[in-house]
VEXKE-101362 format. One line per 8 residues: their letters; for each residue x, y, z of N, C-alpha, C. Coordinates in pm, whole numbers, plus 50000, padded with zeros to 5 digits. Atoms other than C-alpha are relative to their C-alpha. Example, Ala and Ser with C-alpha at 12.3 -4.5 7.8 and 13.67 -1.06 7.14 Angstrom:
AS = 50089,49881,50000,51230,49550,50780,50090,50120,50000 | 49918,49881,49994,51367,49894,50714,49923,50109,50073
end
This chain:
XXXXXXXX = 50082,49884,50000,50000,50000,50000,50088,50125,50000 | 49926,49808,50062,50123,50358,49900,49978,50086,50127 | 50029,49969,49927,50176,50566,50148,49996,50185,49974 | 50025,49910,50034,50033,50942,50112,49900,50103,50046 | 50065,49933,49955,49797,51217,50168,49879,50011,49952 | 50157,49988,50110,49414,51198,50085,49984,50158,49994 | 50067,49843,50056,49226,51488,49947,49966,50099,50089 | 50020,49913,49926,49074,51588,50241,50117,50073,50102
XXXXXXXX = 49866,50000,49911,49425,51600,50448,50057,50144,49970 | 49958,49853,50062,49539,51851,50222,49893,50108,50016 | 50055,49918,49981,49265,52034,50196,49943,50113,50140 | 49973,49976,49807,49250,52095,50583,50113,50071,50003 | 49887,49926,50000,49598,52206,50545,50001,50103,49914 | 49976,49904,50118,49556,52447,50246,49913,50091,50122 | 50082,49881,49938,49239,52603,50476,50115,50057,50133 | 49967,49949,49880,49443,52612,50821,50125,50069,49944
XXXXXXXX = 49923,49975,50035,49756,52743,50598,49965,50166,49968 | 50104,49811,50012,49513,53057,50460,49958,50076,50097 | 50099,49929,49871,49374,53135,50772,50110,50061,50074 | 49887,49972,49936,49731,53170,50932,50034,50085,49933 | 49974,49859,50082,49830,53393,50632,49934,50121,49995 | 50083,49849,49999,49536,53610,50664,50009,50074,50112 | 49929,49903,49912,49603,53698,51006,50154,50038,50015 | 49918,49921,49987,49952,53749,50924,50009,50119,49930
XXXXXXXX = 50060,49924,50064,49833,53957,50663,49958,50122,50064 | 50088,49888,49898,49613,54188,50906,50120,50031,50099 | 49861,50002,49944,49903,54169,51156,50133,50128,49932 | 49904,49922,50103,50160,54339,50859,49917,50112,49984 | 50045,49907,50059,49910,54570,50772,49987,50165,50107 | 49980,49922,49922,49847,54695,51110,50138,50049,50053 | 49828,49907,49958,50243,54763,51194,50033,50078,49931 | 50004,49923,50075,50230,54930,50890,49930,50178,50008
XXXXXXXX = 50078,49883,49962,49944,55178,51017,50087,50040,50135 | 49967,49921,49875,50114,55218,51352,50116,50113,49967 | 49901,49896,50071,50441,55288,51185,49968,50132,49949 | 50054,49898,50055,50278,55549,50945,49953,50136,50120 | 50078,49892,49873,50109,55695,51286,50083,50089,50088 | 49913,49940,49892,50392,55700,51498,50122,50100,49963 | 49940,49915,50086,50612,55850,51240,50003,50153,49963 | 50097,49853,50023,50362,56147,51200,50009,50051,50158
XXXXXXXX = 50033,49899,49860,50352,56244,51546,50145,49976,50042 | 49884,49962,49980,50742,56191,51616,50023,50138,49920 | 49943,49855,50138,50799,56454,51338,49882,50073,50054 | 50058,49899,49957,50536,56655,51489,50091,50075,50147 | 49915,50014,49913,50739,56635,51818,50128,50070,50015 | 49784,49922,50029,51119,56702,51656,49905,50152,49981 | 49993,49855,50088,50929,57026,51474,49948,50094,50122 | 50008,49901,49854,50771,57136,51840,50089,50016,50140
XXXXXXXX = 49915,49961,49943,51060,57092,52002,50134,50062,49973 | 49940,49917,50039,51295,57248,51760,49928,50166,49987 | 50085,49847,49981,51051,57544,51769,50019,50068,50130 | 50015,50022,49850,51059,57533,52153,50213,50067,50009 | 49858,50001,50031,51480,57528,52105,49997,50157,49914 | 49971,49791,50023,51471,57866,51918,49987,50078,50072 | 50034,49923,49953,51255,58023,52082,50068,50034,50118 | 49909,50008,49878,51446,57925,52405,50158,50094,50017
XXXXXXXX = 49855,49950,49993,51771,58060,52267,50005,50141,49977 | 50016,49773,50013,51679,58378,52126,49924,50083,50086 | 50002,49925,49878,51572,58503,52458,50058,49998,50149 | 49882,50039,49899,51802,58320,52676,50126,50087,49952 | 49891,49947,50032,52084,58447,52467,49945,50172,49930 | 50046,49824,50111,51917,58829,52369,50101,50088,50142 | 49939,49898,49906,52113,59114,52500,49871,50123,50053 | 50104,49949,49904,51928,59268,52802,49925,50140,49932
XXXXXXXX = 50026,49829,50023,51902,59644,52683,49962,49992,49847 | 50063,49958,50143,51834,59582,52327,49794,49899,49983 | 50168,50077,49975,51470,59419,52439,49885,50059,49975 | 50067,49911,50057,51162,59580,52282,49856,49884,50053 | 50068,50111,50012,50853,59425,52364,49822,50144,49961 | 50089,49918,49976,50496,59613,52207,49893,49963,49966 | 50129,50056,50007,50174,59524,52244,49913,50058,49892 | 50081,50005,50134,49981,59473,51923,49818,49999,50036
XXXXXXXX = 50115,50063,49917,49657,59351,52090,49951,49959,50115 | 50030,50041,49901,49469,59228,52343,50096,49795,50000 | 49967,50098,49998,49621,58829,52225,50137,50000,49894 | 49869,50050,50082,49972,58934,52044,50075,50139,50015 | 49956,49944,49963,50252,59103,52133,50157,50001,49853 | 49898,49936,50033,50553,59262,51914,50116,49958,50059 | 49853,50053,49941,50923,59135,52016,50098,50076,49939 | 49848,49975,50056,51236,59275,51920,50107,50013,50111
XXXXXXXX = 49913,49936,49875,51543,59248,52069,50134,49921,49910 | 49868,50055,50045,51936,59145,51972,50054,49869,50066 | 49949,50133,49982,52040,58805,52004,50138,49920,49979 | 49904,50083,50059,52352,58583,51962,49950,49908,49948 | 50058,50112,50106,52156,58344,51851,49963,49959,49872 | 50056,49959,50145,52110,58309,51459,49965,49885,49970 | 50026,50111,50098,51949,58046,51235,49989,50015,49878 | 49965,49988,50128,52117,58189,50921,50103,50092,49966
XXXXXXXX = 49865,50007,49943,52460,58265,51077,50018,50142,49932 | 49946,49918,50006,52446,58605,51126,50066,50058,50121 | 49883,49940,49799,52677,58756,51431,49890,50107,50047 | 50093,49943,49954,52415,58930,51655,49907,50046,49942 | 50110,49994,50029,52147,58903,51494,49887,50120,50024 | 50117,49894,49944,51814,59183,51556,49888,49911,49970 | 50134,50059,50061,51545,58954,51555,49833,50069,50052 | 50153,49896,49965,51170,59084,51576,49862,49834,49982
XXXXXXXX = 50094,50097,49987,50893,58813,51657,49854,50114,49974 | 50137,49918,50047,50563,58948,51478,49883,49930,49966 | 50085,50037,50055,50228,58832,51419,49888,50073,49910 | 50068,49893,50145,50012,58920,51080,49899,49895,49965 | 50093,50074,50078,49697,58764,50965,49979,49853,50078 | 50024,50087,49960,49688,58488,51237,50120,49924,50006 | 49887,50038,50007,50062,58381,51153,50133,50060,50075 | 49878,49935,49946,50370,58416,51368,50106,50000,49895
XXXXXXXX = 49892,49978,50129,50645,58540,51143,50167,49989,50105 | 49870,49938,49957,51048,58505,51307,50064,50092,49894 | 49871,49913,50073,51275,58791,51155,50092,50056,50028 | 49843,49967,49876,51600,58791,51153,50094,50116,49912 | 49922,49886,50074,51815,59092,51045,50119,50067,50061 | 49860,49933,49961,52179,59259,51051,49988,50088,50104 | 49986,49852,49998,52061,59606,51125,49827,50004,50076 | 50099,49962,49916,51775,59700,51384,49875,50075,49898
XXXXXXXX = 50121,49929,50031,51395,59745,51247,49965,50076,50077 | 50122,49906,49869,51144,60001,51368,49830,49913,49910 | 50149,50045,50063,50784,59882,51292,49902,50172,50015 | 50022,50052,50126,50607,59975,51085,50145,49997,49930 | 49931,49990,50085,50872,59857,50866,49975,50007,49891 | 49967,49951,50121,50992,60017,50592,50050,49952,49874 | 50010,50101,50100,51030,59957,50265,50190,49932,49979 | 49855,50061,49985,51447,59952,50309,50048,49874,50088
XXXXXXXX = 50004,50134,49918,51397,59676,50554,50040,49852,49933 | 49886,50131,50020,51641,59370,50491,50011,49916,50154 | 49998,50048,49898,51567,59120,50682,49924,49790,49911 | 50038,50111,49997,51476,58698,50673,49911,49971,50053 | 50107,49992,49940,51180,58564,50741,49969,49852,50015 | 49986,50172,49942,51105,58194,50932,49829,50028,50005 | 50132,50016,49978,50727,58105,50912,50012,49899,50138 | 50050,50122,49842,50622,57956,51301,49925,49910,50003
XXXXXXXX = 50118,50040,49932,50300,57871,51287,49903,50084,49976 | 50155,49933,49992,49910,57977,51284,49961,49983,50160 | 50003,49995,49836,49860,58111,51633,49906,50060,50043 | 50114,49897,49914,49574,58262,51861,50053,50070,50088 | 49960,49917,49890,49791,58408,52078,50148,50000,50038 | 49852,49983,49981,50160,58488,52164,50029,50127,50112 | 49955,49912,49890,50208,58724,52463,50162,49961,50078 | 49876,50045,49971,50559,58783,52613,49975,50091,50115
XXXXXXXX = 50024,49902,49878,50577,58913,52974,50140,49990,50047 | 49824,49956,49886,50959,59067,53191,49912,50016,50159 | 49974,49934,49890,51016,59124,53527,49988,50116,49980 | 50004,49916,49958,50982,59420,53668,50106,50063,49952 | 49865,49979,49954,51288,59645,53552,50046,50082,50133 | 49959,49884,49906,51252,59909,53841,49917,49952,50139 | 49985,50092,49854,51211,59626,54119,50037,50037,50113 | 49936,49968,49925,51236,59752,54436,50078,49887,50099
XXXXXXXX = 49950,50096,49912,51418,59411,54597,50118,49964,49927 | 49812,50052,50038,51759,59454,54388,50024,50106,50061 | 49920,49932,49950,52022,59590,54597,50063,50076,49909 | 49948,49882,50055,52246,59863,54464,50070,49950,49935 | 49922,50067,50081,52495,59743,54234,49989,49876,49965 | 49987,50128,50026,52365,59442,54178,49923,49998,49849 | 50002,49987,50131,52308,59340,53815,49876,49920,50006 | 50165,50024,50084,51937,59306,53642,49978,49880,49977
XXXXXXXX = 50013,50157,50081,51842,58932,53583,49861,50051,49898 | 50105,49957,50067,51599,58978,53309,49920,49885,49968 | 50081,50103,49991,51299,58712,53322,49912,49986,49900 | 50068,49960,50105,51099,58640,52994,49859,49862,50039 | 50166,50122,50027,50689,58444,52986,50017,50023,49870 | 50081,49944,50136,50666,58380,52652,49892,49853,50010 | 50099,50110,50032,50331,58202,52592,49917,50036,49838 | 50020,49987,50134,50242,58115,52259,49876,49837,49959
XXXXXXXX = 50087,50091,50070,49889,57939,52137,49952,49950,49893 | 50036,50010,50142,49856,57752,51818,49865,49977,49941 | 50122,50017,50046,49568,57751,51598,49984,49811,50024 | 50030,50137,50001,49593,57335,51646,50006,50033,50199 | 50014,49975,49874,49456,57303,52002,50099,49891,50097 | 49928,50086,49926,49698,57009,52171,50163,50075,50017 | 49842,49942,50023,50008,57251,52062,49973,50155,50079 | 49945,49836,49901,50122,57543,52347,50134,49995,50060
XXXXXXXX = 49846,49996,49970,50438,57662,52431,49986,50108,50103 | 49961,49894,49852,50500,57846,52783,50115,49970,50036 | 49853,49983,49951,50850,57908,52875,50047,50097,50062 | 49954,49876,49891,50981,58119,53148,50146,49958,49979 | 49851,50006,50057,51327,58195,53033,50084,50131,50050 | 49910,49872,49869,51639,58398,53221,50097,50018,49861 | 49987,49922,50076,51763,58629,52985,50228,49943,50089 | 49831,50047,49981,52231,58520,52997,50026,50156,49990
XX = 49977,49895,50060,52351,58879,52965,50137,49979,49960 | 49842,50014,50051,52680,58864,52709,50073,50097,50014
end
């Protein structure tokens, strides 16, 4: 007698063989979606914490006395002030944080704006973000609890709300004086 596999044997094996493939199938498809998912919100992540990283530096590193801050609105405030900090390697920088039309604009320039700027105005321009709100608040400068010769720490709130509601940035930041 021959020894071998009847019809149905196989066929049992072809079904329990498909059935194993289809959930590996579903299996692949979903690591695929997580990947895709988790991918999207890391890179949301790097781009709000390199945002977070500017913002941090160009008021950690701004020189004290060149600090401008003027209120546009009741939910957006005007910035300017001189920085070491550049992100298009210029040596002290004048940057001016502005919002227009719902958009925070960074600008970075050689040579000190006045706003309204003018049409000679040379300057770079970094798109942030679509924001509801950006207020920047100091210390006190004429504090009565610094002693006499003692040197200004300069304290910055900047709070900044994006038009996407899970994204806010509040940072209380101590001004380095160079």
């Amino acid at each position: 007698m021959k020894k071998g596999f009847t019809l149905i044997e196989v066929l049992i094996s072809v079904v329990i063989l498909s059935i194993m493939m289809l959930f590996l199938y579903k299996s692949y498809a979903s690591l695929n979606y997580s990947n895709k998912f988790y991918k999207a919100e890391v890179q949301l992540i790097k781009e709000e914490q390199l945002l977070k990283k500017v913002i941090f530096l160009d008021f950690s590193l701004a020189l004290i006395s060149s600090t401008t801050i003027m209120n546009q609105d009741k939910n957006s405030d005007i910035v300017m002030l001189q920085s070491t900090n550049s992100l298009h390697r210029m040596y002290n920088p004048y940057i001016t944080y502005i919002i227009n039309k719902s958009k925070l604009y960074r600008l970075e320039s050689l040579k000190k704006l006045t706003f309204p700027f003018d049409a000679e105005s040379d300057f770079i321009v970094d798109f942030l973000g679509e924001v509801e709100k950006m207020r920047v608040y100091t210390n006190d400068q004429n504090s009565s609890n610094t002693t006499a010769g003692a040197s200004m720490v300069e304290l910055f709130l900047v709070n900044i709300n994006f038009k996407k509601k899970d994204k806010e940035i509040l940072l209380k930041i101590k001004a380095l004086e160079s």
